[in-house]
C-alpha positions in Angstrom: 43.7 59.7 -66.4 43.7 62.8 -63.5 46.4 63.2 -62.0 45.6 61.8 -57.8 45.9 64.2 -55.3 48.7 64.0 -52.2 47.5 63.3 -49.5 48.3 65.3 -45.9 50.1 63.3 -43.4 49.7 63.5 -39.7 47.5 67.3 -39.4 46.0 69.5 -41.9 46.0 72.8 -40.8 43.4 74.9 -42.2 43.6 78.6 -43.4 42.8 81.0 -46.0 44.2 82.1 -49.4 45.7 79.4 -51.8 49.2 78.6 -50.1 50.0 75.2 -50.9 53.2 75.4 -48.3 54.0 73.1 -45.8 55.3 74.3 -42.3 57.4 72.5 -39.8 54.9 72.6 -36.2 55.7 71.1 -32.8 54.6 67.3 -33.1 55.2 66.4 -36.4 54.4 68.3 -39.6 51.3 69.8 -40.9 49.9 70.8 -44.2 48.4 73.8 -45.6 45.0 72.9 -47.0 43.2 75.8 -49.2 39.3 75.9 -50.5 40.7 76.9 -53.8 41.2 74.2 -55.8 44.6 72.8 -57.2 45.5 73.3 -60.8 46.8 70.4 -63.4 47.1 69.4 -67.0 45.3 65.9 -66.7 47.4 63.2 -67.8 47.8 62.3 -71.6 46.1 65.8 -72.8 48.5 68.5 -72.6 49.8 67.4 -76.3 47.6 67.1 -79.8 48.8 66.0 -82.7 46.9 66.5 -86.0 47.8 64.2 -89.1 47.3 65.0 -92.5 45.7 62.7 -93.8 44.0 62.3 -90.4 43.9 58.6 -90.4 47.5 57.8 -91.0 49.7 57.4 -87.2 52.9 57.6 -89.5 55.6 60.2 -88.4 55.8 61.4 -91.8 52.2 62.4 -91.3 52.3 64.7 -88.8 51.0 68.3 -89.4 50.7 69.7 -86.5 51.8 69.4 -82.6 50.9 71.6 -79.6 51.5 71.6 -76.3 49.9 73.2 -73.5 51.9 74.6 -70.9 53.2 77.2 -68.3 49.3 76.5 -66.5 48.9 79.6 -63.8 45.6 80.3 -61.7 44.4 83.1 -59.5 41.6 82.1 -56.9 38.8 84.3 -55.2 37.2 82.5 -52.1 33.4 84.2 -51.6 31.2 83.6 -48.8 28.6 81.2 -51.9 31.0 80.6 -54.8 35.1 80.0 -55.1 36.3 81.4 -58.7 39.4 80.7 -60.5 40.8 81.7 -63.3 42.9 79.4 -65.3 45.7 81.1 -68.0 47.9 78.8 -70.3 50.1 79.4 -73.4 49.8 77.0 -76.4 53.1 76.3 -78.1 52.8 74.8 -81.7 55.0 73.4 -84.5 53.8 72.7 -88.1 55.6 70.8 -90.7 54.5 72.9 -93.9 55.7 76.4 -93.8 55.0 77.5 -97.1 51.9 79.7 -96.5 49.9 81.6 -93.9 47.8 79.3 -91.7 45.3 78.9 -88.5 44.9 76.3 -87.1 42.0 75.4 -84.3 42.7 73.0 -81.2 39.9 72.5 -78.8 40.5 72.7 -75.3 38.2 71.8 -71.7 38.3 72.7 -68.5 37.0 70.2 -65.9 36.2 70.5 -61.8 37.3 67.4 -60.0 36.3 66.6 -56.8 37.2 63.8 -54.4 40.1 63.2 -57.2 37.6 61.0 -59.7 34.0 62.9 -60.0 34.1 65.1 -62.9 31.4 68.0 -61.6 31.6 70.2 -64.1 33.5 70.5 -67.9 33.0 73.3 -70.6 35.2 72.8 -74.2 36.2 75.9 -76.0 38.9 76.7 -78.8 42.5 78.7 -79.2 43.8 79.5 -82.4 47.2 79.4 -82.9 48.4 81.8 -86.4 50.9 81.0 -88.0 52.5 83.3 -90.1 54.4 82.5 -93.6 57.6 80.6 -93.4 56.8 80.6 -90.0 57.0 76.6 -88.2 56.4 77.5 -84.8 53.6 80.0 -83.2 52.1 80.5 -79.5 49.2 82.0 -78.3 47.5 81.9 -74.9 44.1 81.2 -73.4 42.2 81.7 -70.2 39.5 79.8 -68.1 37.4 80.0 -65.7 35.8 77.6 -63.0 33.9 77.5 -59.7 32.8 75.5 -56.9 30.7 76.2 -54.2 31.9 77.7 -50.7 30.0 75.3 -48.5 31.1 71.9 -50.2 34.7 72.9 -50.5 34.8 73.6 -46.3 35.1 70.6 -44.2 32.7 70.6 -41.5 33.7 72.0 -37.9 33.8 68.5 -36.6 36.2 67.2 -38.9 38.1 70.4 -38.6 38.1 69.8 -34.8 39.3 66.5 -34.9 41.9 67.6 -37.3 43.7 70.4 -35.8 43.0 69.5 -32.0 46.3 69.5 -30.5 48.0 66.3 -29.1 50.6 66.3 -26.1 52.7 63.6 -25.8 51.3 60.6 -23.2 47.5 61.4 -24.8 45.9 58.1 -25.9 45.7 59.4 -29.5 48.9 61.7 -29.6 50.8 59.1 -32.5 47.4 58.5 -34.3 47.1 60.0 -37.6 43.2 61.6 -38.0 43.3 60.7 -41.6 43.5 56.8 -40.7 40.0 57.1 -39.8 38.1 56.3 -43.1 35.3 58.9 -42.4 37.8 61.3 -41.6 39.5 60.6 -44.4 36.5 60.5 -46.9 35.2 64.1 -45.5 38.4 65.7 -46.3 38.6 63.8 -50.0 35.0 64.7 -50.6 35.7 68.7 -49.8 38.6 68.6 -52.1 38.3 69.9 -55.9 40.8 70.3 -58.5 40.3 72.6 -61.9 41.9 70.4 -64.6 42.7 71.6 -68.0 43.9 69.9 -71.3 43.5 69.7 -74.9 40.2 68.1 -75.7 41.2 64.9 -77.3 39.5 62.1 -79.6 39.9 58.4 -78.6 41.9 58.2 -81.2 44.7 61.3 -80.0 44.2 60.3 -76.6 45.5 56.6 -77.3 47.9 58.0 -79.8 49.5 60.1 -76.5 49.2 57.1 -74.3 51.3 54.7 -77.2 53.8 56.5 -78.5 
C-alpha cells in the first residue's frame, strides 16, 4: 500500500537540510541522503468517495469526491527530535448543488520507517464548505510529525564505509556498499517517510483499488 522508497546506487553521500538532489562525483554518482523524512500520499488514499446511500458502488450514487493534493513539507532537524510539517489542499466535487453544505472527510498522517513499519499514525478531519449552487470547494490542512534524531542517523561505521573514497585498482573500488545486506539493512532501518492520505474504510479503500 506505501509507496517503496528508491534506493541509492553506488555512494550515499551524507549532509544536512532536506535536499533530495543528486550530484555527479568522480567515480560514479552519489546520492543525497537527508534525516528528514520523504513526503507521499500512500497509494489508493489520496481519493474518497462518499455514496448516498452509502451502500450502493453505483455511479449514479456518488455524492461526493475529494482528492488530496499539492502535498508540501518543511523539516527542522534538532539535536533529540526531527519535525515536519505536512500542508495539503483538498479539492472536492459534489453532485447536489441545491443548498449550502459541509461535508467532513477524515484524514491520517503516518511515520514509516524501513518503508513497511508504521511507527506512528494520528487521524484528524478537514471540512470542505460548500456554498449554494456551488459543486466544487477546496480547503487546506496541515500536519505535523516527528522522529527521533538518533534513529534517523546512520551510525559512523556505516557512514565510513559509505562515503570512504575508492581509487581505481582498490580491491573494492567497483563494489557497491549497499550489496552488503547489513549495510544495506542499517541504511533501510535509519530511513522514515511521513505519509499522508484520506483515512479510508475497507470498503473506500477497495472501492479505489477496483475501479
Amino acid at each position: 500500500m506505501f509507496r517503496k522508497l528508491a534506493v541509492p546506487i553506488l555512494v550515499l553521500a551524507l549532509v544536512g537540510g532536506c535536499s533530495r538532489r543528486g550530484e555527479l562525483v568522480t567515480g560514479g554518482i552519489s546520492a543525497v541522503r537527508s534525516a528528514c523524512p520523504s513526503v507521499a500520499v500512500a497509494a489508493q488514499t489520496g481519493d474518497i468517495t462518499l455514496f448516498d446511500p452509502v451502500t450502493s458502488r453505483d455511479a449514479s450514487a456518488i455524492d461526493v469526491t475529494a482528492t488530496l493534493t499539492n502535498v508540501r513539507s518543511t523539516c527542522a532537524e534538532g539535536p533529540t527530535e526531527i519535525v515536519t510539517t505536512v500542508t495539503f489542499d483538498v479539492l472536492a466535487r459534489r453532485t447536489r448543488t441545491d443548498a449550502a453544505r459541509s461535508v467532513t472527510l477524515p484524514y491520517y498522517v503516518a511515520v514509516l520507517r524501513g518503508g513497511s513499519q508504521v511507527t506512528a499514525k494520528r487521524v484528524g478531519n478537514v471540512a470542505v464548505q460548500f456554498a449554494a449552487g456551488e459543486g466544487r470547494a477546496q480547503t487546506s490542512g496541515q500536519v505535523t510529525s516527528s522522529v527521533n534524531t538518533a534513529a534517523a542517523t546512520l551510525p559512523e561505521a556505516v557512514r565510513e564505509r559509505l562515503t570512504r573514497r575508492r581509487r581505481p585498482g582498490d580491491e573494492d573500488a567497483a563494489v557497491d556498499p549497499l550489496a552488503d545486506p547489513e549495510i544495506r539493512a542499517q541504511v533501510l532501518n535509519s530511513t522514515f517517510e511521513t505519509i499522508v492520505g484520506f483515512q479510508l474504510t475497507a470498503d473506500q479503500l477497495k472501492y479505489n483499488a477496483t475501479r
